[in-house]
VOPAGU-2260 file (C-alpha; in pm, 1 decimal, decimal comma):
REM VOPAGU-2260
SITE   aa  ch    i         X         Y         Z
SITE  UNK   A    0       0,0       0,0       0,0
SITE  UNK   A    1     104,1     370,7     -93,2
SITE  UNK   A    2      12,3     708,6     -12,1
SITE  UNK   A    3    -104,8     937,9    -324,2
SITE  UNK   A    4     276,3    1091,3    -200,0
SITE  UNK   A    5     483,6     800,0    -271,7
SITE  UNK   A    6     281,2     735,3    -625,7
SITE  UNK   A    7     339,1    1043,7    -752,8
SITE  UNK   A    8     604,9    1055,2    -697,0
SITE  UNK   A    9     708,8     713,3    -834,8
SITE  UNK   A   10     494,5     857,0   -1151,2
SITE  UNK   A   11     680,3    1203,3   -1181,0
SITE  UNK   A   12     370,7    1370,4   -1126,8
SITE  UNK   A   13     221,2    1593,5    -855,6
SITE  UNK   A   14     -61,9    1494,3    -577,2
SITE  UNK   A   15    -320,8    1711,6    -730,4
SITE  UNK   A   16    -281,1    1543,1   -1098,2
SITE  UNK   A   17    -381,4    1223,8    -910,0
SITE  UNK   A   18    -644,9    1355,4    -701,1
SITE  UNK   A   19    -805,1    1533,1   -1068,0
SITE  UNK   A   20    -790,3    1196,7   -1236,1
SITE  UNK   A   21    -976,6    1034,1    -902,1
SITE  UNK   A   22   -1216,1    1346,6    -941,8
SITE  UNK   A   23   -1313,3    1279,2   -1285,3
SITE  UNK   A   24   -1312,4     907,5   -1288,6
SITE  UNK   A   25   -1027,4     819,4   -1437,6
SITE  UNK   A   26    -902,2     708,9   -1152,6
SITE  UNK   A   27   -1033,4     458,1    -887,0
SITE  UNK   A   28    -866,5     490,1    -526,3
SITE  UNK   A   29   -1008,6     302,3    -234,9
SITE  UNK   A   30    -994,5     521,3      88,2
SITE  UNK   A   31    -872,5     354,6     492,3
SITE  UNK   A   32   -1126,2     457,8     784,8
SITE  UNK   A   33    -930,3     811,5     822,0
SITE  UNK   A   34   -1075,6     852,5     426,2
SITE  UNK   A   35    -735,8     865,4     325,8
SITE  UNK   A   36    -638,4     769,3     -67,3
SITE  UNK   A   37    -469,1     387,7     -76,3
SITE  UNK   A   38    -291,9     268,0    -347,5
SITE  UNK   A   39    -305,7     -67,3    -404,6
SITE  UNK   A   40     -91,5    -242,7    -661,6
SITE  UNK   A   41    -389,0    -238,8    -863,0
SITE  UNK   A   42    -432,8     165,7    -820,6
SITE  UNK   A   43    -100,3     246,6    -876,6
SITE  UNK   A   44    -135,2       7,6   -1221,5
SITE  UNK   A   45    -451,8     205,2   -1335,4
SITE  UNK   A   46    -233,5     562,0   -1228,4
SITE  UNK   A   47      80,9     449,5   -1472,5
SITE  UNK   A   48    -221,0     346,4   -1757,4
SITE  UNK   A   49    -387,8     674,5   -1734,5
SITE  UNK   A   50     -54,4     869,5   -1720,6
SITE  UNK   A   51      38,2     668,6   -2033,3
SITE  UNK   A   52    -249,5     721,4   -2206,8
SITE  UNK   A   53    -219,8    1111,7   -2151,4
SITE  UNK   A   54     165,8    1087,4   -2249,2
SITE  UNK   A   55      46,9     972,4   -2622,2
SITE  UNK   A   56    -188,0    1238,3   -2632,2
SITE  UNK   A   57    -546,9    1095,9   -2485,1
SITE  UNK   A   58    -787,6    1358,8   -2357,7
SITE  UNK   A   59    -856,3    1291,0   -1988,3
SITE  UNK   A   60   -1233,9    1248,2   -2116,4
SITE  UNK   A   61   -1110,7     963,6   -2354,0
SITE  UNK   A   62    -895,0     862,1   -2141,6
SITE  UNK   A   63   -1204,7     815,4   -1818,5
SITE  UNK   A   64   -1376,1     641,4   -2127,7
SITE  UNK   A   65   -1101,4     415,7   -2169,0
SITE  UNK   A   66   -1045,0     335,9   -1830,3
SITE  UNK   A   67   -1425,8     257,8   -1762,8
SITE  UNK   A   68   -1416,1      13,7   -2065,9
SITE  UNK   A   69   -1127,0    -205,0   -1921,9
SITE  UNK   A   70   -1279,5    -162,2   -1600,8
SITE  UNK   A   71   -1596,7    -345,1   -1721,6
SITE  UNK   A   72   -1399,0    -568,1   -1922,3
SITE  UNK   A   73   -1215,8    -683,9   -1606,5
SITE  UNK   A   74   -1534,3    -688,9   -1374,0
SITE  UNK   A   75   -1624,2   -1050,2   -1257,8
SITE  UNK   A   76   -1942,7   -1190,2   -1386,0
């Protein structure tokens, strides 16, 4: 588990870029009892997908659209 901190900064990016892409659902970060972000290994994954998706030139609305795609693709029936 990491703090949005210690993911952007293994990303390059700041805080606030992650807490956007959480803001317009891009992002999916699951919160402890003090509602604080956690990154899982499987947030952190879906930050470095939307960050690569914006570094080849995705909008962030294509790029939420994207991201809710594999996220139903990925969903357990």
């Amino acid at each position: 588990m990491k703090t949005i901190g210690e993911v952007a900064a293994d990303l390059g990016i700041e805080a606030h870029v992650l807490r956007h892409w959480e803001d317009v659902g891009a992002l999916t970060v699951r919160r402890d009892g003090n509602g604080h972000r956690v990154y899982d290994d499987g947030a952190v994954e879906q930050a470095r997908t939307v960050l690569k998706l914006r570094r080849v030139g995705l909008s962030l609305p294509e790029v939420t659209a994207a991201m809710a795609r594999r996220s139903r693709r990925h969903r357990p029936s």
